[in-house]
N, C-alpha and C positions, 0 to 999 in steps of 0.2 A: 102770431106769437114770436115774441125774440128768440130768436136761435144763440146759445154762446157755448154749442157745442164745440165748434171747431175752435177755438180758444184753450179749451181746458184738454180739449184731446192731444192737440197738440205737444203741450207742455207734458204729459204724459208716455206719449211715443216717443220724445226726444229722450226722456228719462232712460225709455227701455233703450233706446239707438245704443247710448254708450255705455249700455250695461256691457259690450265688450270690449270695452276699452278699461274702464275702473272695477268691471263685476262687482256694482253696486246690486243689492238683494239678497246677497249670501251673508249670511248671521256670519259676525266676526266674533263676536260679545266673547267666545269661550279664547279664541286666541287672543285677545286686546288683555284677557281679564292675566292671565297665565306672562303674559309680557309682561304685564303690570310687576306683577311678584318679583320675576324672573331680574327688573331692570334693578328692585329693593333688595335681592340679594345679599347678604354679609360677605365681606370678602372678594364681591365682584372687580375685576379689575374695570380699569379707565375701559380699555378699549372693546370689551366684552360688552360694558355698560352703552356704550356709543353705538355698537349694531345692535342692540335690546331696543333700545329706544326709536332709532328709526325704522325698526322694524312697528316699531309699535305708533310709528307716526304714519306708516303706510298704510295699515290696518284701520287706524282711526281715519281715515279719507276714506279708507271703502264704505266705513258706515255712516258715511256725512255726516261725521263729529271733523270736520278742519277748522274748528278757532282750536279744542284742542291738541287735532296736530300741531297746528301752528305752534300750541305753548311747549307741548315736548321737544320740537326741533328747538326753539330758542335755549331750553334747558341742555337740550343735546351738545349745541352750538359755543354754550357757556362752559362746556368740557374740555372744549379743543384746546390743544398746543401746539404751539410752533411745529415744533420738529414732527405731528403726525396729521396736521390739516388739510393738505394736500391730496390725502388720499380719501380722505370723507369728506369734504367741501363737494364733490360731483354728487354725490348721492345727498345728501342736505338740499343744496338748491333743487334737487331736481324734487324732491317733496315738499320744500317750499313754494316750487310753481305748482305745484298740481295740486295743493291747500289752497291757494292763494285763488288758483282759476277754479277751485269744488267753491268757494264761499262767492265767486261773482266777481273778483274785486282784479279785473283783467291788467290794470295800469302798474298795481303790486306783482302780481306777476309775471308780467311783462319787464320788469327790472329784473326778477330772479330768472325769467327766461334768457334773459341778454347773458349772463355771463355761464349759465348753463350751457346755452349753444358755445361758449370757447372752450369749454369744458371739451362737448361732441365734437368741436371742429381738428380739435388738437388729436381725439381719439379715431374720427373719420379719416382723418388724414396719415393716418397708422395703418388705419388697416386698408384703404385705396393702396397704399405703397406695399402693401403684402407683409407689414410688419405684426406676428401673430400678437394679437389681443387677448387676454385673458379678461373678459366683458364682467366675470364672478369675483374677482381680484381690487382691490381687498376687501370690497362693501357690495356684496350682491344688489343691492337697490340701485347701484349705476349701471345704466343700460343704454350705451347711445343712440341705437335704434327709437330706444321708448322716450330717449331726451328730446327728439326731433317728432316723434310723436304727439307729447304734448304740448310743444311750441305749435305747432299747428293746429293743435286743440282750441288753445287761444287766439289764434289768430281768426278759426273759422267761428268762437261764437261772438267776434268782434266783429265778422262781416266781411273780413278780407279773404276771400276764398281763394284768390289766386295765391297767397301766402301761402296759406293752410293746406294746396295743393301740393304745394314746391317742398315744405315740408312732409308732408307725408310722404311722397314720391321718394324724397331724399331715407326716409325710413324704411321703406319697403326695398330698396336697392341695397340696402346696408345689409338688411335682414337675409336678403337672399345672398348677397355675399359670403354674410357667414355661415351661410346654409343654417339658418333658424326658423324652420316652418311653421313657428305657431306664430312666430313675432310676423311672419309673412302673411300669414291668414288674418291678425288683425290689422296690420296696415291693410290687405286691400278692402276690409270691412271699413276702415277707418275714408280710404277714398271714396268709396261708392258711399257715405253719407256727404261728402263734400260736394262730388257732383249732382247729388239730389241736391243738395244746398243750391248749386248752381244753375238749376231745375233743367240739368243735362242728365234726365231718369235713363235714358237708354247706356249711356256711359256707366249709371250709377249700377244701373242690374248685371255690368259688365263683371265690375269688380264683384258685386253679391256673391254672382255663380261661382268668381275664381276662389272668395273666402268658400264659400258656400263647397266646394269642391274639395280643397285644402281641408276642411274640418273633419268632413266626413269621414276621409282617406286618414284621416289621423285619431278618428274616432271622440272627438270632442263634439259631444252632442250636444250639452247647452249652447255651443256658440255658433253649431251647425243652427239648432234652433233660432238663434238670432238674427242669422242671417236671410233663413225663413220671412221670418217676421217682416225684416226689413224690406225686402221684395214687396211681402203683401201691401207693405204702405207705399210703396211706391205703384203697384197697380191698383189702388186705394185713389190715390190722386189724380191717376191719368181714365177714373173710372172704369179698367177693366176687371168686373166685381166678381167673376167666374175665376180668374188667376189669384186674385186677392184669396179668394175664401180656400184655394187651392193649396196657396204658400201659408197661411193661419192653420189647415190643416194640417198642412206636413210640419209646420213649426211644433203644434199639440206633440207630436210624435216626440221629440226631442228633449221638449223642454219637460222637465217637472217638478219643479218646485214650486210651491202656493203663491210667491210671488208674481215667477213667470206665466203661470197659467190661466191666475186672476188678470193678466194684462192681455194676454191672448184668446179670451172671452170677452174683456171691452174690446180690443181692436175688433172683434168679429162685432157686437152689436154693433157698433158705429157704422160698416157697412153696411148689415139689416138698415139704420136709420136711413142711410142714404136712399137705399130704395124702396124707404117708404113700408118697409115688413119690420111694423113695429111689435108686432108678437115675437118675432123671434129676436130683434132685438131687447126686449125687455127679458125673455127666455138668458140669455147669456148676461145681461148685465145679473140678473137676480142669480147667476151660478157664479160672477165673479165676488156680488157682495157675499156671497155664502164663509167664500173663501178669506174675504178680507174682514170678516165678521172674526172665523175662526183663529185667525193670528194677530188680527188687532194692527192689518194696515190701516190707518186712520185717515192718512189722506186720500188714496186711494175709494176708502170706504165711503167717507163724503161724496167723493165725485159721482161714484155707482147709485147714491140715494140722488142725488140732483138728478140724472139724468133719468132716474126710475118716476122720480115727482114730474118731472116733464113728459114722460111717456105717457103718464096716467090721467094727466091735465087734459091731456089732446084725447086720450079714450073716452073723456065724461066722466071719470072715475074721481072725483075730485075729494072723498072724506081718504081716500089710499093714495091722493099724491099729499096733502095734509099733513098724515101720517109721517111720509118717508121725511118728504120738505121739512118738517122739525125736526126728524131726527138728523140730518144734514144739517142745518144751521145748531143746532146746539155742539156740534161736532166743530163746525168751521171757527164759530163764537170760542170756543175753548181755548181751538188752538191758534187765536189770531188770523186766521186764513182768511184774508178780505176778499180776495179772487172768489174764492167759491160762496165765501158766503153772502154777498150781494147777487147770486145767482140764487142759493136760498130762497133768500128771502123775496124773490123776485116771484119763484112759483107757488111761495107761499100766499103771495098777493093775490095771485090767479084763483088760485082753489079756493080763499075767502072771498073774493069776489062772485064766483058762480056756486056758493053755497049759503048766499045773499046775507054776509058778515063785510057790509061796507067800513066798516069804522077798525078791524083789522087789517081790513083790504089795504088800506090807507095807509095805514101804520107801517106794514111791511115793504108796501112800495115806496116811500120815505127813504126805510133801512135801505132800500135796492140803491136807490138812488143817491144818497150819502157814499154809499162804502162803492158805489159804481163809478162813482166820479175819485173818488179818494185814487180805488184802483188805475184809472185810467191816468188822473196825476203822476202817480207813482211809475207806471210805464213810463210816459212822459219824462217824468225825472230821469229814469235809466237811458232811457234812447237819447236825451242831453247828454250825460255820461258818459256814455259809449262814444257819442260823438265827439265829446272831449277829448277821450281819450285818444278816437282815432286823429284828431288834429294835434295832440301831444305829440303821437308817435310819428306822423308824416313831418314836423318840425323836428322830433329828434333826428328823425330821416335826413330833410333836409341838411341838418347841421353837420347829420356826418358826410352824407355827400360834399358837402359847402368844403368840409376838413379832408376828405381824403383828394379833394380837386386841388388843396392849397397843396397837400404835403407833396403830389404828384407834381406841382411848379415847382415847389421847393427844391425837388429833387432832381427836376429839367434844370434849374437855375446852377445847382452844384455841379449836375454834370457840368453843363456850359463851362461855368467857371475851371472845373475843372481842363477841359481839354483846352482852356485859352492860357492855361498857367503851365500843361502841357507846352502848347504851341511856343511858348515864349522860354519854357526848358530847352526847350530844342532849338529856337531860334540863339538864345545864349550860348549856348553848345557849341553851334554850327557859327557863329562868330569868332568865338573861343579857337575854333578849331582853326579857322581862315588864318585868325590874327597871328597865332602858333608857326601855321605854312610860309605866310607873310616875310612874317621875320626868317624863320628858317632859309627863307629865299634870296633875303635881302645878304643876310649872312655868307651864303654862297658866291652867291654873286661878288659881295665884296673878296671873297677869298680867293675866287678865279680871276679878278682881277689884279689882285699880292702877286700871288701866282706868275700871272702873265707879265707884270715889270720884273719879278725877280729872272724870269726866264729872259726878258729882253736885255736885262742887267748882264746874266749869264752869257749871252750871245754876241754881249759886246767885249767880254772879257775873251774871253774866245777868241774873237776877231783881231784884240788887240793882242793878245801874245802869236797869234801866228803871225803878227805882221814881225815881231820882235824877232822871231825866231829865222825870218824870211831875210832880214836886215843883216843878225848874225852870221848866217851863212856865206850872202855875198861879200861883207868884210871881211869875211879867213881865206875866201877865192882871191881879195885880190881888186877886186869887181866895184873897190872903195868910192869911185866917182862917180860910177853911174848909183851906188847906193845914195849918196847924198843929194844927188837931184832928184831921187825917185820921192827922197822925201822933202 
C-alpha cells in the first residue's frame, strides 16, 4: 500500500514548529474585529489611525488572512507623510516581510527584507555602541531583534540555512544584549529548527533544552509546550520512540488549547504508525478528529480522516475506511486541497476495490491519479520557483559583491591619486622653497661682494690720505728732497 504519510505529516509539524514564532492557532478574530472599528473611528487622528492599522495588519498574519495584511499595510502606507515616515516605514516593512513570507511569495519579501535589515542595521549598530534604544518608540511593531528574525525565516524556507543561521544568531545576541528573555527563548527555538533543518539534531536539541529552559523559568507554558513538541520530532526522526513519546507527554502538560492538543495526538499516532501499534495509533488520531470535529479545524480534520481510512484499509475494516475516505474527500473537494485529496481518493479506491465495486474502484483511482500528478507538477513548479529565486538572489549577490569590489577600486584609485597630488604639493613646495633660498643666496652673496669692493675702495682711501698726510709732514721738516724722490 502507498504510504503519503510522511508527506502530509510533515507539512503539519512545520506548521506547529513556528507556532512560536507567528503564534499561529490563537483566535485573533475578536482583536482584528475591535481594530477594525477602532481604525473607523470619527475623529481618529493620522497617526493614531497608522498604529490601529498595523496593528491590525499583524493580527491579520497571525490568522493567515496576509493578502489582507497585505491590503491594510498598502492603505496604511497610502497615509504616510514626509515629515513622519521615517518613523513607521521600520515597522511597515517589517509586516510587509512577514505577509509576504505567510503567503509563500519569498522573492517579494526578500526585497521588503533588504531594506528592513538597513532599517536593524542602523538600529543594531546603536545599540553594539551602547547607544540606549528605545525598541517600543514610536511604533511598538519595530523590533530589531524580530527584524533579523524574520529575514532568517526566509532565508531558511528558501534553503539557505547557513543564512538563516547567521541571522538568527545575529537575533539572539541582540536579544540578550538587551536582556529580553522571551525574545531570547524564541531565537533559540528559532535556531534549533534551523539546525534540524540542517539535520545537525543533536545541535538542534541543544537550543530546544536552552528555549526549553528559558520558558519554563519564565513560566510561558504554551511555548515551553512547543518546545516539547519539538524535541519529540526530532527523536521522532532519529527513531528514538521512548523519548519521542516522553517529550509529546510533557509537551500534553503545557499545552491546552484544542489546536495544540489535536497536533499533539497526531504527532503521537504517527509514532504508534511507525512502530507498527496501529491501535493506538488510530486511538489518538480518533481523539485528535474529535477535537477538530468540535471547532471545525478543517484541514486538520481531513488529514485525521485520511490517515483513519488508511489505518482501517490495512485492518480489513474497508465499509469504516469507506466511510471516513468520503468524509475526507468531500472535505478536501470543498476546500480545493488537492494534496490531501488525491490521497482521498486513493483509499477510496482501496476499500471499493476489496469490497468487489471495480467500476468505483477505477474511478477514484483516476481521481488519485489526476490530482496526484497535478500535485506533484505544482511541487515542481514551486521547487523551479525557489530555485529561481535562489539564482535571483545569488545574481543580486553577485552584483553587489561585483559593486562593492568596484567602489573599494574606486576608492584605492582616489586615495592613490590622492597621495600623488599630495606628493607633487609637496614637491611644489619644496621647490618653491629651494628657488626662495636660491635667490636669497644669490642676493647675499652679491651683497657681500658690494661689501667687499666698497671696503677695498675704503682701504685705498685710507692708504692714500696717509700717504698725503706722510708727505705733508716731511715738507714742514724741511725734509722737501728727499719727499720728492720718495715720490
Amino acid at each position: 500500500m502507498m504510504n503519503y504519510l510522511g508527506l502530509v505529516d510533515k507539512k503539519l509539524i512545520t506548521h506547529f514548529l513556528i507556532g512560536t514564532f507567528f503564534l499561529t492557532g490563537y483566535s485573533q478574530t475578536p482583536k482584528i474585529d475591535s481594530l477594525k472599528r477602532a481604525a473607523n473611528v470619527d475623529g481618529i487622528t493620522r497617526e493614531a489611525k497608522i498604529k490601529t492599522m498595523l496593528d491590525l495588519a499583524f493580527r491579520l498574519s497571525m490568522e493567515d488572512l496576509a493578502v489582507q495584511s497585505v491590503e491594510v499595510l498598502n492603505q496604511t502606507e497610502a497615509l504616510l507623510q514626509p515629515e513622519d515616515s521615517l518613523p513607521f516605514y521600520p515597522a511597515i516593512y517589517q509586516e510587509y516581510t512577514r505577509s509576504y513570507y505567510l503567503l509563500g511569495q519569498f522573492s517579494e519579501a526578500l526585497d521588503y527584507a533588504r531594506v528592513l535589515e538597513a532599517f536593524a542595521d542602523v538600529e543594531r549598530e546603536k545599540i553594539l555602541q551602547g547607544v540606549k534604544v528605545d525598541t517600543q518608540q514610536p511604533i511598538k511593531r519595530f523590533n530589531t531583534s524580530d527584524a533579523y528574525t524574520i529575514i532568517g525565516e526566509i532565508y531558511r524556507k528558501m534553503g539557505y540555512y547557513d543564512k538563516a543561521l547567521e541571522y538568527a544568531l545575529t537575533s539572539m545576541e541582540l536579544s540578550e544584549l538587551l536582556e529580553k528573555p522571551y525574545h531570547v527563548a524564541n531565537a533559540y527555538n528559532n535556531i534549533g529548527i534551523i539546525y534540524a533543518k540542517m539535520d545537525d539534531l543533536e545541535e538542534s536539541n541543544v537550543y530546544y533544552r536552552k528555549a526549553l529552559q528559558m520558558n519554563q523559568e519564565l513560566g510561558r507554558d504554551t511555548y515551553a509546550g512547543s518546545n516539547y513538541h519539538n524535541l519529540g520530532i526530532n527523536y521522532k526522526n532519529t527513531g528514538q520512540w521512548d523519548s519521542a513519546f516522553f517529550c509529546y507527554k510533557e509537551a500534553a502538560k503545557y499545552i491546552t488549547s484544542p489546536y495544540g492538543v489535536a497536533t499533539i495526538n497526531t504527532s503521537v499516532a504517527m509514532v504508534f504508525y511507525e512502530i507498527g501499534n496501529y491501535d493506538s495509533a488510530r486511538y489518538h488520531l480518533q481523539q485528535a478528529l474529535a477535537i477538530q470535529r468540535q471547532h471545525n479545524y478543517q484541514e486538520q480534520m481531513s488529514y485525521s480522516l485520511v490517515r483513519l481510512a488508511q489505518l482501517f484499509n490495512q485492518t480489513g475494516d474497508f465499509k469504516k475506511a469507506l466511510e471516513l475516505g468520503k468524509q475526507s474527500y468531500d472535505i478536501n473537494q470543498d476546500q480545493n486541497s488537492y494534496d490531501l485529496l488525491h490521497q482521498s481518493a486513493y483509499e477510496l479506491s482501496i476499500a471499493y476495490e476489496n469490497l468487489n465495486d471495480p467500476i468505483n474502484s477505477l474511478r477514484y483511482f483516476k481521481i488519485h491519479k489526476q490530482f496526484h500528478d497535478s500535485v506533484y507538477s505544482k511541487s515542481r513548479i514551486q521547487e523551479l520557483t525557489t530555485q529561481q529565486v535562489r539564482f535571483s538572489t545569488r545574481e543580486k549577490e553577485n552584483e553587489n559583491a561585483l559593486l562593492r569590489k568596484q567602489t573599494a577600486l574606486d576608492k584605492a584609485k582616489i586615495r592613490q591619486q590622492l597621495v600623488i597630488g599630495v606628493f607633487l604639493v609637496l614637491v611644489l613646495m619644496l621647490s618653491i622653497c629651494l628657488y626662495v633660498l636660491a635667490k636669497r643666496r644669490t642676493k647675499v652673496i652679491q651683497e657681500l661682494g658690494r661689501q667687499k669692493l666698497e671696503n677695498e675702495k675704503n682701504v685705498r682711501r685710507l692708504s692714500a690720505c696717509d700717504d698725503a698726510e706722510t708727505g705733508a709732514r716731511a715738507w714742514r721738516s724741511g725734509d722737501r728732497t728727499k719727499h720728492y724722490w720718495s715720490r
